[in-house]
VEXDREN-2710 file (C-alpha; in Angstrom, 1 decimal):
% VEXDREN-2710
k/r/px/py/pz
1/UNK/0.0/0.0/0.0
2/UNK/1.1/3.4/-0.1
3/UNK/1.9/4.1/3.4
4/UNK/4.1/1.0/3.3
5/UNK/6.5/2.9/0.4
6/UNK/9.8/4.1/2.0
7/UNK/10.5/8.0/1.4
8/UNK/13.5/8.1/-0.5
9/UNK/14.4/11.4/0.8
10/UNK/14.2/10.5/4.0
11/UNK/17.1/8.9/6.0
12/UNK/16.0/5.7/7.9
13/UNK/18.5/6.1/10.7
14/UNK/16.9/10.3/11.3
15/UNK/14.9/11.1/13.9
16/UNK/14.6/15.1/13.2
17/UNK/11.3/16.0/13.5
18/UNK/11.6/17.8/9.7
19/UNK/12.3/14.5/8.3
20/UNK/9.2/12.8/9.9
21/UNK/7.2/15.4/9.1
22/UNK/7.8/14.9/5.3
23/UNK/9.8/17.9/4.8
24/UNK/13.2/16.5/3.8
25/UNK/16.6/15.9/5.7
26/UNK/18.1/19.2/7.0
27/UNK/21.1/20.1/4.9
28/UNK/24.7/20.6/6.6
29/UNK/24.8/24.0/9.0
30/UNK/25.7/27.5/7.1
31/UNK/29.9/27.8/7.1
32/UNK/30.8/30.6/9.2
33/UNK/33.7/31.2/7.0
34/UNK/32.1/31.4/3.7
35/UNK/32.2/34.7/1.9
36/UNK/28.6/36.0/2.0
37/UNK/28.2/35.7/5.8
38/UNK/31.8/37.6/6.3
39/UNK/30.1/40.7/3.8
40/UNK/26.7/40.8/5.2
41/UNK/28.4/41.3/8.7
42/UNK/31.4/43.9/7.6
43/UNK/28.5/45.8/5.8
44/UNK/26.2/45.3/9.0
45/UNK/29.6/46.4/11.0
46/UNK/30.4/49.3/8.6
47/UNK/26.3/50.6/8.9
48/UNK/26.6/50.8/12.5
49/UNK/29.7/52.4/12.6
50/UNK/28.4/55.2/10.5
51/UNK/25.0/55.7/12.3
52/UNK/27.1/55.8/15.3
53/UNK/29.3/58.6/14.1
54/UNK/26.0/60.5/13.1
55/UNK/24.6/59.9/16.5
56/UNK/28.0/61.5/17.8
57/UNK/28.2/64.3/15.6
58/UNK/24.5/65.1/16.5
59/UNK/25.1/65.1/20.3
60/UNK/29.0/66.7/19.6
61/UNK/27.4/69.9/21.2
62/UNK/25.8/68.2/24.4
63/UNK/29.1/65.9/25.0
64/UNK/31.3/68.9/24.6
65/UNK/29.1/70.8/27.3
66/UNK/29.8/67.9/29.8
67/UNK/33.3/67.5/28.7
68/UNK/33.5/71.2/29.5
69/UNK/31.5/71.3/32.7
70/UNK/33.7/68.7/33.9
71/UNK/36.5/70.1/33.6
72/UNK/35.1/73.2/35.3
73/UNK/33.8/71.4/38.4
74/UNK/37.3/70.0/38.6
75/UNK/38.5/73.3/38.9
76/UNK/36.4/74.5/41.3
77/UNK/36.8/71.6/43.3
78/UNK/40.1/72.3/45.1
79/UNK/38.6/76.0/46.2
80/UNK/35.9/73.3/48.0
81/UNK/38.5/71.3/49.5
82/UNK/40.1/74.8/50.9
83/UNK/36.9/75.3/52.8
84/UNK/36.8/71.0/54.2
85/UNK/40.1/71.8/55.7
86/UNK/38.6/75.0/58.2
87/UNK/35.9/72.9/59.0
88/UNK/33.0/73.4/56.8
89/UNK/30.7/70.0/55.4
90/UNK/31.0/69.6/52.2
91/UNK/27.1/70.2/51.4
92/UNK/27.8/74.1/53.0
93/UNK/31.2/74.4/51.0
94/UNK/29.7/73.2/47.7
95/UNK/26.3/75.8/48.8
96/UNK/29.3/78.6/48.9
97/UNK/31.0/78.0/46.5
98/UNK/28.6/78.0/44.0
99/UNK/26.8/81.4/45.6
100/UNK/30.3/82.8/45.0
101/UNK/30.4/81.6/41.4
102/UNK/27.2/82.7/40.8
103/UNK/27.8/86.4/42.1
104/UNK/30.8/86.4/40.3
105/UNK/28.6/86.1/37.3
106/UNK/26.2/88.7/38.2
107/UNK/29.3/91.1/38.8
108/UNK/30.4/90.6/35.8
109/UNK/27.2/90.6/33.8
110/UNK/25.7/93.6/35.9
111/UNK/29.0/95.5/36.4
112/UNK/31.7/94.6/33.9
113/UNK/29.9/93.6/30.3
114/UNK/28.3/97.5/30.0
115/UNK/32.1/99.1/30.3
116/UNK/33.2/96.5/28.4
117/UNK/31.1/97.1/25.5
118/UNK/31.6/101.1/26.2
119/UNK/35.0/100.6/26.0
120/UNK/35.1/98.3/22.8
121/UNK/32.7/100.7/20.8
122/UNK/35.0/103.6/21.9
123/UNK/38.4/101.5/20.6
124/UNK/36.2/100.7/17.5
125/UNK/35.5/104.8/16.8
126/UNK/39.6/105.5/17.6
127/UNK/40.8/103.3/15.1
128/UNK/40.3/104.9/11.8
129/UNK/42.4/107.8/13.6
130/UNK/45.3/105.3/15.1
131/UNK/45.3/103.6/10.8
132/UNK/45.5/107.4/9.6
133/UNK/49.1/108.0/12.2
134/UNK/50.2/104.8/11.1
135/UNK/50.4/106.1/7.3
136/UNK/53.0/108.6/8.4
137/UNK/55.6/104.9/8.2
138/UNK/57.1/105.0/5.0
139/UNK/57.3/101.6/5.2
140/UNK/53.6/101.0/6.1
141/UNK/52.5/103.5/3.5
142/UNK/54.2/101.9/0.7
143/UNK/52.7/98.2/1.6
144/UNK/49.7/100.5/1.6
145/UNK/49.7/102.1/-1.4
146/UNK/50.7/98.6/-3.1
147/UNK/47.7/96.5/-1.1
148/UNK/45.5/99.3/0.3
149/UNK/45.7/97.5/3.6
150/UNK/44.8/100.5/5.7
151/UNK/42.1/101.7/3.6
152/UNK/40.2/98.0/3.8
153/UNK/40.6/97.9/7.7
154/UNK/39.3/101.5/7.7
155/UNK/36.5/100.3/6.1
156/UNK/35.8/97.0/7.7
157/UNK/36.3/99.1/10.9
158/UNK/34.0/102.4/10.5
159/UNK/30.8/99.8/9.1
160/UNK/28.5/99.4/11.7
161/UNK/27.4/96.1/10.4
162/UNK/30.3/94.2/10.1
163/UNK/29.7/92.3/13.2
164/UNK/26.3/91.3/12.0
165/UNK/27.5/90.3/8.4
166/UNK/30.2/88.2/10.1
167/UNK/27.5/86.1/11.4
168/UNK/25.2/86.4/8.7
169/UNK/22.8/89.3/9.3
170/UNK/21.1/90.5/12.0
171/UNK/18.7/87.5/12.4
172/UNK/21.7/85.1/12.7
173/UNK/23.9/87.6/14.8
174/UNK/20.4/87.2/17.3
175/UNK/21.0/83.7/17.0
176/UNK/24.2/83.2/18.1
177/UNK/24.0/85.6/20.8
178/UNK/20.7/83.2/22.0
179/UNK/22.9/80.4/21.4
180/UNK/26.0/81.5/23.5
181/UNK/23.2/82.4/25.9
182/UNK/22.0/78.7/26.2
183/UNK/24.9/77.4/26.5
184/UNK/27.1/79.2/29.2
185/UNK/23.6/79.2/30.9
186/UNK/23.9/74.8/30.5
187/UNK/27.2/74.7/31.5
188/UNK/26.8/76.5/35.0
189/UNK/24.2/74.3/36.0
190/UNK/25.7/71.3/34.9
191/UNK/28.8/72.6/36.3
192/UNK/26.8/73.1/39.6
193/UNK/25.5/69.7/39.4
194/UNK/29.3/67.6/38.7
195/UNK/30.8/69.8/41.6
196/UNK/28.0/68.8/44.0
197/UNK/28.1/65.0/43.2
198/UNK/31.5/65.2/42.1
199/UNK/32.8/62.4/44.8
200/UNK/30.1/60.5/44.1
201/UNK/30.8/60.7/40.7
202/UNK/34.3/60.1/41.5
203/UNK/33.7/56.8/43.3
204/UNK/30.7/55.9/40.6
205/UNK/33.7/55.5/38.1
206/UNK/35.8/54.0/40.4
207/UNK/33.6/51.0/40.9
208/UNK/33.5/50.2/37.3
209/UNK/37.2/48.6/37.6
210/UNK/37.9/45.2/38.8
211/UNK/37.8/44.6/42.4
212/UNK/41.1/43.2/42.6
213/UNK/42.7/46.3/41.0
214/UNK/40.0/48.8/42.5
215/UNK/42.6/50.4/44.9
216/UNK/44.7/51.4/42.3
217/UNK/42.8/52.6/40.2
218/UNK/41.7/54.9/42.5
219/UNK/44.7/56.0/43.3
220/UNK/45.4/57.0/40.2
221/UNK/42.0/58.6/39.6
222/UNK/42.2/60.5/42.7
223/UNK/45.9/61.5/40.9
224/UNK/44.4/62.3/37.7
225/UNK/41.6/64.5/39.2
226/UNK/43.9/66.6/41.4
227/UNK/45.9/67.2/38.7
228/UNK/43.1/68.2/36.3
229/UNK/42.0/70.3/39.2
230/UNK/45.1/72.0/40.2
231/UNK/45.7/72.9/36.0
232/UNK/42.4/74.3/35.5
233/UNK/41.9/76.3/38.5
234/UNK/45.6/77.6/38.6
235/UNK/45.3/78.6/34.9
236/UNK/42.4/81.1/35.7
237/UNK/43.9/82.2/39.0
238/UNK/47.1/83.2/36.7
239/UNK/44.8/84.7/34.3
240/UNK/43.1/86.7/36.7
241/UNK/46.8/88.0/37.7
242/UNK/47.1/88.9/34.3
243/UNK/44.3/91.0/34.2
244/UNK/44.3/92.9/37.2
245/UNK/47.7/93.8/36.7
246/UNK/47.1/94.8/33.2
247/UNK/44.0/97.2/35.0
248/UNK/46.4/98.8/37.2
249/UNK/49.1/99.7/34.4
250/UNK/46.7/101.0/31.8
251/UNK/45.0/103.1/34.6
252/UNK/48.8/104.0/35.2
253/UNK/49.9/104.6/31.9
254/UNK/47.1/107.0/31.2
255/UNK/44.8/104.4/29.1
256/UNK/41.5/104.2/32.0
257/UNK/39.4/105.3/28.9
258/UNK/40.5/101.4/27.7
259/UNK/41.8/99.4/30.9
260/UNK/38.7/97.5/31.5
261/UNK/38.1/96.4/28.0
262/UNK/42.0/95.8/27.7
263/UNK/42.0/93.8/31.1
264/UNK/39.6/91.5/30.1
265/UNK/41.1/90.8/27.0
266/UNK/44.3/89.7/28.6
267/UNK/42.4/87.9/31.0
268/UNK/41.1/86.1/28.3
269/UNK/44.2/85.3/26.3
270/UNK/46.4/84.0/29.0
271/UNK/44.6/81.1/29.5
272/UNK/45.0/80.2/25.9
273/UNK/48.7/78.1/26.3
274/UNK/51.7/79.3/25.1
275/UNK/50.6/81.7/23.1
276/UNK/47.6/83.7/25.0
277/UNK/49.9/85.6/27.2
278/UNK/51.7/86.8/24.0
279/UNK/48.5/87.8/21.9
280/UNK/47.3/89.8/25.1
281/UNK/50.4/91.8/25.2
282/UNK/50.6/92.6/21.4
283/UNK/47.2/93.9/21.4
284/UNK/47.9/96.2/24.4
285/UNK/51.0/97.4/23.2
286/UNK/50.1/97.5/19.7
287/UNK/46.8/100.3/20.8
288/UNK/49.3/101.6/23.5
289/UNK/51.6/102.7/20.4
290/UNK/48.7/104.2/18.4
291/UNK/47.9/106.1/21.7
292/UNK/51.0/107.7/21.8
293/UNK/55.0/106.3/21.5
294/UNK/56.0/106.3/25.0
295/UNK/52.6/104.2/26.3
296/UNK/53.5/101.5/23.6
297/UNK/57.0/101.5/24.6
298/UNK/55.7/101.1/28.6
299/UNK/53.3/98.9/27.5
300/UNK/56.1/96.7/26.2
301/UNK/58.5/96.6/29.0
302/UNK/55.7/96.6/31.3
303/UNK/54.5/92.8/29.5
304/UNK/58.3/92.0/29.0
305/UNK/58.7/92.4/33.0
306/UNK/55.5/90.5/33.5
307/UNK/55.9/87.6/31.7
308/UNK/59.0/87.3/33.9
309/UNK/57.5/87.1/37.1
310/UNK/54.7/85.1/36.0
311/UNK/56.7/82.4/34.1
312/UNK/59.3/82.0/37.3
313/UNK/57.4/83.6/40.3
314/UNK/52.8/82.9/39.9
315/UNK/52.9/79.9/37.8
316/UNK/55.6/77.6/39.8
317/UNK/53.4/78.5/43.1
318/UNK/50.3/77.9/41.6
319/UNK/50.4/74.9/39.6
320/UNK/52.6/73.1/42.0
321/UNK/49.9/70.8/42.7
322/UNK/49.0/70.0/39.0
323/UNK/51.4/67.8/36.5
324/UNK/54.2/68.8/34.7
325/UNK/53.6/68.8/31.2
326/UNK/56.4/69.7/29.0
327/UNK/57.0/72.7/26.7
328/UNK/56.9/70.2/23.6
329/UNK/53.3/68.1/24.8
330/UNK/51.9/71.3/25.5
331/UNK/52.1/72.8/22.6
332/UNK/51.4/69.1/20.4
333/UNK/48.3/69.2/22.6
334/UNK/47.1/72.7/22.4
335/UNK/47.4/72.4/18.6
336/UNK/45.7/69.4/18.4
337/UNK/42.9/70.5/21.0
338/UNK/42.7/73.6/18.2
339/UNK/42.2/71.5/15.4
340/UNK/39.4/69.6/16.7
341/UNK/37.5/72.3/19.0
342/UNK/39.1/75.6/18.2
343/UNK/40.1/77.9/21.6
344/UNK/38.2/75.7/23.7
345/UNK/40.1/72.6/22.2
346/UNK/43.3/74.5/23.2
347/UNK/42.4/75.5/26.4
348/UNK/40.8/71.6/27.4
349/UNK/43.6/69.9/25.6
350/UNK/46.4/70.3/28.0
351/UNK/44.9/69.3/31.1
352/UNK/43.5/66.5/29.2
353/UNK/47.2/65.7/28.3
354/UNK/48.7/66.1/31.6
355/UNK/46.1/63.1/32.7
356/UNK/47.1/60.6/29.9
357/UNK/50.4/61.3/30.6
358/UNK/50.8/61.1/34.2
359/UNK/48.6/57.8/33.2
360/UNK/51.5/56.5/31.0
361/UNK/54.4/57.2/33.8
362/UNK/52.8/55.5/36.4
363/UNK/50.7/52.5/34.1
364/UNK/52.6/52.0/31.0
365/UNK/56.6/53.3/31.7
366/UNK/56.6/51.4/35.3
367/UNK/55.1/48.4/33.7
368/UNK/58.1/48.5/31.2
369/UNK/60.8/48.9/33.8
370/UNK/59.2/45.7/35.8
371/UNK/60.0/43.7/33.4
END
């Protein structure tokens, strides 16, 4: 009959269910190795690579925010500690702290930013007179006459819209202000919130390692985050140096009518590595000289004395806590830092270096003399 007729695909020695059911013997499994299945998963790899690199570069802004708050709260951290050690809880010192940052921002915003902008608007209205003294170099009037340098920055200078065109118009000039707005108004209060959980933080991170090589790692955490602290915090204290010192000269010099607005601009610059300190002092000297001779010769052997004391007296005190970086990583770093996130590239880029390599004496180099 015609049940009693053997399949002849099926295998009398199978018991997979497939084969009893009718359906045929399973064929041998899919090679791992064969050519198709490497493609489909190096495409698969290569999609999700590149949908992760959008996901990135969309959320660049918000990461760079929290890289930046970070690094704040790290700086601020150390002026914490100072108020531990006479006493006060930590809950209180963060609570002061951050009242004192805070004010500091309302002075500034309330106090400073008005004469700023006074003072800015007043350079802006002197400078097609300081061009015009300038043309009495014969040297300077011939590159003139040849490029018609002066005349271009006269005219860049003296229209009122150039700062709007440079951001394109007044709508997008709105924007950006709004913008830089949002953000410095983020980074406080996420600044606010890493320096009030910033222990916890600390020992959130710490937990993530091994137990049997937790201790050492928090070691050199606790290493790397003093250090980060002790850069960031002494590089604004310095700056701050800078800038008062530059307010008492110019007052001194005869230049009140600019100091503030001057001030601030070296305060600025001089946390910019290497370089800031020098930018600051060529833009004083350089309006000191269109003022008048002798304040631009002052104004140079006042910054030629300066940089003196800072680079041998305030910056050995101050950042003797952080790591030494050298001359060379510094300025590898601060270029690098550039590249990738302009000034504020630069300015995270060497603390951010003095970390990995403090990481690489005590992980990597001691690991290699072991041996």
């Amino acid at each position: 009959m015609a049940q009693d007729r053997p399949r002849l695909d099926a295998d009398p020695g199978s018991s997979d269910p497939a084969a009893e059911a009718g359906l045929g013997v399973p064929g041998k499994p899919f090679s791992r190795r064969a050519p198709y299945l490497w493609g489909l998963l190096a495409g698969l790899g290569l999609v999700t690579a590149i949908a992760l690199g959008r996901a990135l570069e969309t959320v660049g802004g918000a990461i760079f925010e929290v890289v930046v708050s970070m690094f704040i709260a790290a700086g601020l951290n150390p002026l914490v500690r100072w108020f531990e050690r006479r006493g006060m809880r930590r809950n209180y010192a963060v609570l002061v702290v951050t009242l004192l940052v805070l004010a500091v921002l309302a002075l500034f915003l309330v106090a400073l930013v008005p004469v700023i902008a006074e003072q800015v608007t007043r350079i802006t209205d002197n400078a097609p007179g300081w061009l015009n003294s300038l043309q009495s170099n014969k040297s300077i009037q011939k590159l003139n006459d040849d490029y018609h340098i002066i005349g271009k920055i006269k005219a860049y200078v003296a229209d009122g819209h150039f700062v709007s065109s440079l951001f394109g118009g007044v709508l997008g000039f709105g924007l950006k202000v709004l913008g830089a707005i949002f953000n410095t108004i983020v980074i406080v209060v996420l600044t606010l919130y890493f320096l009030a959980g910033y222990e916890d933080i600390k020992k959130s991170l710490y937990r993530l390692a091994p137990a049997s090589r937790r201790e050492r790692v928090t070691l050199l955490g606790e290493r790397v985050f003093d250090g980060i602290g002790g850069y960031v915090s002494g590089a604004f204290v310095i700056a701050l140096c800078a800038g008062l010192s530059t307010l008492v000269f110019l007052f001194i010099a005869g230049m009140g009518q600019y100091a503030v607005a001057l001030a601030f601009v070296v305060m600025v610059t001089d946390v910019i590595p290497m370089i800031g300190a020098t930018i600051g002092a060529v833009i004083v000297s350089a309006i000191g000289f269109a003022t008048s001779p002798g304040i631009g010769i002052a104004c140079v052997v006042f910054y030629i004395v300066y940089q003196q004391v800072e680079n041998y007296l305030i910056y050995p005190r101050i950042m003797s806590r952080s790591v030494d970086v050298p001359g060379a990583v510094t300025v590898i770093a601060a270029l690098i830092g550039a590249s990738l996130l302009g000034v504020a590239g630069a300015l995270l880029a060497v603390p951010a270096a003095a970390a990995i390599l403090m990481l690489v004496r005590e992980v990597f180099i001691r690991a290699q003399d072991e041996r």
